[in-house]
C-alpha positions in Angstrom: -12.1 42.3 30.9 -8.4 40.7 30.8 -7.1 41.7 27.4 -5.8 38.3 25.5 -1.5 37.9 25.9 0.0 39.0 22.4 3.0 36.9 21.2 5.5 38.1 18.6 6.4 35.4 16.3 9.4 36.3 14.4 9.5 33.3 11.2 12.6 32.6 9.5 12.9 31.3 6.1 16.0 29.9 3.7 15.4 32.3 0.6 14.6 35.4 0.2 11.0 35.2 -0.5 9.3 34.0 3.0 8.7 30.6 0.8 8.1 27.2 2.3 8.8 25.8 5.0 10.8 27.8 7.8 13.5 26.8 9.3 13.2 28.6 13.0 10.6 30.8 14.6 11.4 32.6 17.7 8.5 33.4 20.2 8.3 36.4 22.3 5.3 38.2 24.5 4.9 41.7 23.2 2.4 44.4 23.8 3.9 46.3 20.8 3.6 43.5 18.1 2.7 44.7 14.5 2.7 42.3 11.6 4.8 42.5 8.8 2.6 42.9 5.5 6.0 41.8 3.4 8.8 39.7 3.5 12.3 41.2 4.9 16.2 39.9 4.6 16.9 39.3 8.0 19.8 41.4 9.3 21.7 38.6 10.4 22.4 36.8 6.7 25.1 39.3 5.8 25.5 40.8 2.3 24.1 38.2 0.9 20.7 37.9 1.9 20.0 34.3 1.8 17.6 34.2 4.2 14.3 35.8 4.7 12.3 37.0 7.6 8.6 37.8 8.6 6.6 39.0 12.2 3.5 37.3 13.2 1.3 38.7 15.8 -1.1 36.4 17.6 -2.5 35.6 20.4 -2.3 31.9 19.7 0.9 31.3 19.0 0.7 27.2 18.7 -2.1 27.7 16.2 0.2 30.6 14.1 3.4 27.1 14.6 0.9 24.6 13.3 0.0 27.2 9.7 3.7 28.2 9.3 5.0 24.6 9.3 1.8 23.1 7.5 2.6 19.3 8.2 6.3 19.8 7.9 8.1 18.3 11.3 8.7 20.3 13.9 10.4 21.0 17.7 9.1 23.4 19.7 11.3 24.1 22.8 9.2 27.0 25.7 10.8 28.1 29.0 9.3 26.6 32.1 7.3 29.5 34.3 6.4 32.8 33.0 6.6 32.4 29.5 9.8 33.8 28.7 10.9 32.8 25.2 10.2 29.7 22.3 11.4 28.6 19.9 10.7 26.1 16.8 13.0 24.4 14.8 12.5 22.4 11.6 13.1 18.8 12.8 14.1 17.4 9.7 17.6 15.9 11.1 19.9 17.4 9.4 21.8 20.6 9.6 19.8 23.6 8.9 21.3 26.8 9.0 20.9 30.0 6.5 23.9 31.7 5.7 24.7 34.5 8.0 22.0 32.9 10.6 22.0 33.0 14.4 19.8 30.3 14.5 21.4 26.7 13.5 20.5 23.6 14.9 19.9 19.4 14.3 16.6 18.6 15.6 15.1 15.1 15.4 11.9 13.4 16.0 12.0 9.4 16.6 10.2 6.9 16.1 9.4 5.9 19.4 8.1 9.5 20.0 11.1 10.9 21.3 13.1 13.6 20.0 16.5 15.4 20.3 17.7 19.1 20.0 21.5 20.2 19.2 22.1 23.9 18.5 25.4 25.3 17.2 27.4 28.7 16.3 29.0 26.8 13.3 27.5 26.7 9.9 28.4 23.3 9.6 26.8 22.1 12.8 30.4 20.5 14.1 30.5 21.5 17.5 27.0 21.6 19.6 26.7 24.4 21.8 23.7 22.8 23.5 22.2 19.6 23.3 18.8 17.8 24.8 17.7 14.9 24.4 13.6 14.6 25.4 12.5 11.2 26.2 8.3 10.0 25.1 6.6 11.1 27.9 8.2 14.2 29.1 7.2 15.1 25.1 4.0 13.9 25.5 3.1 14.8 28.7 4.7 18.8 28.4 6.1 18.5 32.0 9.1 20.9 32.7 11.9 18.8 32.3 15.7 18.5 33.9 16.7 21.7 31.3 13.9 23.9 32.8 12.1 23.5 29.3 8.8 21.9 28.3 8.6 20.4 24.6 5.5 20.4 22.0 6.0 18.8 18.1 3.9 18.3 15.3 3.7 14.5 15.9 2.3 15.3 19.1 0.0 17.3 17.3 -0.8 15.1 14.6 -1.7 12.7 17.0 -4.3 14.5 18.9 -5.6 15.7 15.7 -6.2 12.1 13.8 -7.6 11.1 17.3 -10.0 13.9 17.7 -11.0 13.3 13.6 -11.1 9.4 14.8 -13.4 9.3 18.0 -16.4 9.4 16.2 -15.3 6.5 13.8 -15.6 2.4 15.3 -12.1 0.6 15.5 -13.1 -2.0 16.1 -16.4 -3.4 13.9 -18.7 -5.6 15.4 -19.4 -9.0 13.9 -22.3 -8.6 11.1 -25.9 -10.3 12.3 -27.1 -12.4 9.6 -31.0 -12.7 9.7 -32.4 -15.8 8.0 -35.2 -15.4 5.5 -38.1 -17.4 6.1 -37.2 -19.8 3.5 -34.0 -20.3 5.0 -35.2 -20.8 8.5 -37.7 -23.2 6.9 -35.1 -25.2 5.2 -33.4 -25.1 8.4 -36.1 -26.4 10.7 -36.9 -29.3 8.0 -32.7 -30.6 7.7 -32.8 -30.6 12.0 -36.0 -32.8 11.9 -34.9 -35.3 9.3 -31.5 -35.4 10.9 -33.5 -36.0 13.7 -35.8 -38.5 12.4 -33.0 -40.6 11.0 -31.2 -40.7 14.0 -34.2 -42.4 15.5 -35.0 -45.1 12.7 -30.9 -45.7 13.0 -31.4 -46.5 17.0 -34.6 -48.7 16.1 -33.0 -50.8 13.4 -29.6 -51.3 15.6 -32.0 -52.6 18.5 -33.7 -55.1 16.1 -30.6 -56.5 14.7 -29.4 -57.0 18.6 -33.1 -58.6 19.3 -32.7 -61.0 16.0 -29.1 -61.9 16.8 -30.4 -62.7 20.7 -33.0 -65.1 19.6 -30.8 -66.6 16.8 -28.2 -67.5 19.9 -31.2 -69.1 22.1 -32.3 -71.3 18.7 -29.5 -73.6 18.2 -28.7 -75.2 21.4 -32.5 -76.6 21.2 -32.0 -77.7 17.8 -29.1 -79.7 19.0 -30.8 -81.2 22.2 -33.7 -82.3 19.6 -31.3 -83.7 17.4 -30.4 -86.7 19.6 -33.8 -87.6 20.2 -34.8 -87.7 17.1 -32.1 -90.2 15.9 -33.1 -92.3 19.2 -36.7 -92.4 18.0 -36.0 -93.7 14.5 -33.7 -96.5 15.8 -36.2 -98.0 18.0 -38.8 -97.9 14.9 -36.7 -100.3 13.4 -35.5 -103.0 16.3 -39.0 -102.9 16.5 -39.8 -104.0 12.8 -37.4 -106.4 12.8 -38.4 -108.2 15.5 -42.3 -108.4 14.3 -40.7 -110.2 11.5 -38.6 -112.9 12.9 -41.7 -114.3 15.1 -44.1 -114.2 12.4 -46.8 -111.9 14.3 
């Protein structure tokens, strides 16, 4: 049975209590690893101990990352190939740095899911020693980039956490189905037949108006060829009168 790798996560914290979030944790394999049950100075912060240092040992060191920085923003920068050494720095944007530390650096997380790295010697973070710039997909993707370095951050790891907590959730709802009760499908039958019905009796009484209006047009030219006649008729009534009476028959 292959024993699990043990990582050494050394966890660094402004204060002198191991409280809140940490500023930088570095990441080595060990075989030797034993956890610190209290908080130290760390060595580095000089006299005045403003900064505070605990050991993790795990064997998971991203899920040990995702505790110490508990939602904070972070940038976690591995060596490509046999894992050497990681680090994580608190990607906040600004200038963080514990008096005395060996460990000062700007990291950034954008917007469009890229990030950028500058680490200095200065306390005042005025002059990078080293700077990278990590476009979206070489974040994303955790592809050994250009710098010989492959890149995690709590974005990424947000992301894949609300996705996993979303895939059994719909996105997109479909459109309810509205079942009719009978009385409403019985309302609805009766409206479509007497919309139905008065569209008939509206087609029968526009065919009798054009039937009445036809036989209306056919009517008068008769009556005006009978006219005539009938004028004729009672003229020649009365030449005929008159002439009974001027030969006395």
């Amino acid at each position: 049975m292959v024993n699990a790798t043990m990582y050494s996560l050394s966890v660094s914290y402004a204060g002198t209590d191991c409280d809140g979030t940490p500023y930088h944790i570095f990441i080595s394999e060990s075989t030797t690893c034993i956890s610190d049950e209290y908080c130290l100075a760390d060595s580095n912060a000089g006299s005045g101990h403003l900064s505070s240092l605990k050991t993790v040992c795990t064997t998971d060191f991203m899920q040990s990352v995702e505790e110490s920085f508990s939602g904070s923003p972070y940038l976690l920068k591995l060596s490509c190939g046999d894992f050497g050494i990681g680090e994580v720095f608190f990607a906040t944007g600004n200038c963080e740095v514990s008096e005395g530390s060996s460990a000062i650096a700007i990291a950034t997380l954008s917007a469009n899911g890229s990030a950028s790295l500058e680490t200095f010697s200065d306390s005042l973070c005025s002059d990078a020693d080293a700077s990278y710039t990590i476009d979206r997909n070489t974040l994303s993707s955790h592809k050994c980039d250009d710098n010989d370095c492959y890149w995690y951050s709590s974005d990424v790891a947000i992301a894949n956490s609300s996705t996993q907590e979303t895939d059994t959730s719909t996105f997109v709802s479909a459109a309810p189905v509205i079942e009719l009760s009978p009385v409403d499908s019985g309302l609805n039958t009766a409206a479509i037949i007497g919309i139905g019905v008065g569209s008939v009796m509206v087609v029968i009484l526009l065919f009798q108006t054009i039937l009445c209006c036809r036989r209306r047009a056919v009517e008068k030219p008769i009556e005006s060829h009978l006219q005539p006649l009938a004028s004729l008729d009672s003229s020649q009534g009365a030449v005929y009168i008159q002439h009974r009476e001027a030969t006395g028959l």
